[in-house]
C-alpha positions as CSV (number, residue, x, y, z in Angstrom):
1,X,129.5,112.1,121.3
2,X,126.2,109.7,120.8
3,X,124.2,113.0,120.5
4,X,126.3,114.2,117.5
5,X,126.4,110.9,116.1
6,X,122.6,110.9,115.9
7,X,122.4,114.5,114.8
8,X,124.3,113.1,112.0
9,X,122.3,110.1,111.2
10,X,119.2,112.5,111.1
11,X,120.7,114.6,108.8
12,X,121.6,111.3,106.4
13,X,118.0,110.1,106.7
14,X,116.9,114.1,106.0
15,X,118.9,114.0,102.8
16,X,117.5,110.7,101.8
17,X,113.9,111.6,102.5
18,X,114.7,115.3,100.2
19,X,116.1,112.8,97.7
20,X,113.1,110.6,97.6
21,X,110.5,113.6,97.1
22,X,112.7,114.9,94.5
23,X,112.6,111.6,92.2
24,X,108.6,111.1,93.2
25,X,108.0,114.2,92.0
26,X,109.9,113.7,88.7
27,X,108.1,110.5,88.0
28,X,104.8,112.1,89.1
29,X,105.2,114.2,85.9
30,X,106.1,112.8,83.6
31,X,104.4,113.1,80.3
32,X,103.4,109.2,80.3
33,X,101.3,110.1,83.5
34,X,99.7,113.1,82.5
35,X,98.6,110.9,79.2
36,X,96.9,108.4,81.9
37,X,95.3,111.0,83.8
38,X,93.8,112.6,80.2
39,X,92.7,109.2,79.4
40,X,91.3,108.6,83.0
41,X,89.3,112.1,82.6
42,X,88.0,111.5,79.1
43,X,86.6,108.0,79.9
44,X,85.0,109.2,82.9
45,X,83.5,112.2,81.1
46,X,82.1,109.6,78.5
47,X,80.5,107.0,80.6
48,X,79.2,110.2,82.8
49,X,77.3,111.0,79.8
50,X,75.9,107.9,78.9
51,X,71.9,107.3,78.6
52,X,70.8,106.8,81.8
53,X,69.2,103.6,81.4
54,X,72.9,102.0,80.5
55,X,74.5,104.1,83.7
56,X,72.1,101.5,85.9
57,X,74.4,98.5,84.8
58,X,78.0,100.4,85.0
């Protein structure tokens, strides 16, 4: 009887776990985040191309 309780309470926790990825996933890509990560990659790619004289006091 405890065994098949526990199997059960595994299976809850299973479910909640396969819930959780689902919804980190749907906020993972959302179209506010991809924006960020555009931004992110642009403003790297400009101060990666800055004189290298400035790049000493980034």
């Amino acid at each position: 009887n405890d065994l098949a309780r526990i199997e059960s309470e595994i299976e809850k926790h299973q479910q909640a776990i396969a819930e959780l990825e689902l919804e980190r996933n749907r906020v993972m890509f959302t179209p506010y985040l991809s924006r960020l990560k555009k931004e992110y990659e642009l403003r790297r790619q400009e101060t990666m191309t800055l004189k290298p004289t400035l790049s000493v006091f980034l």
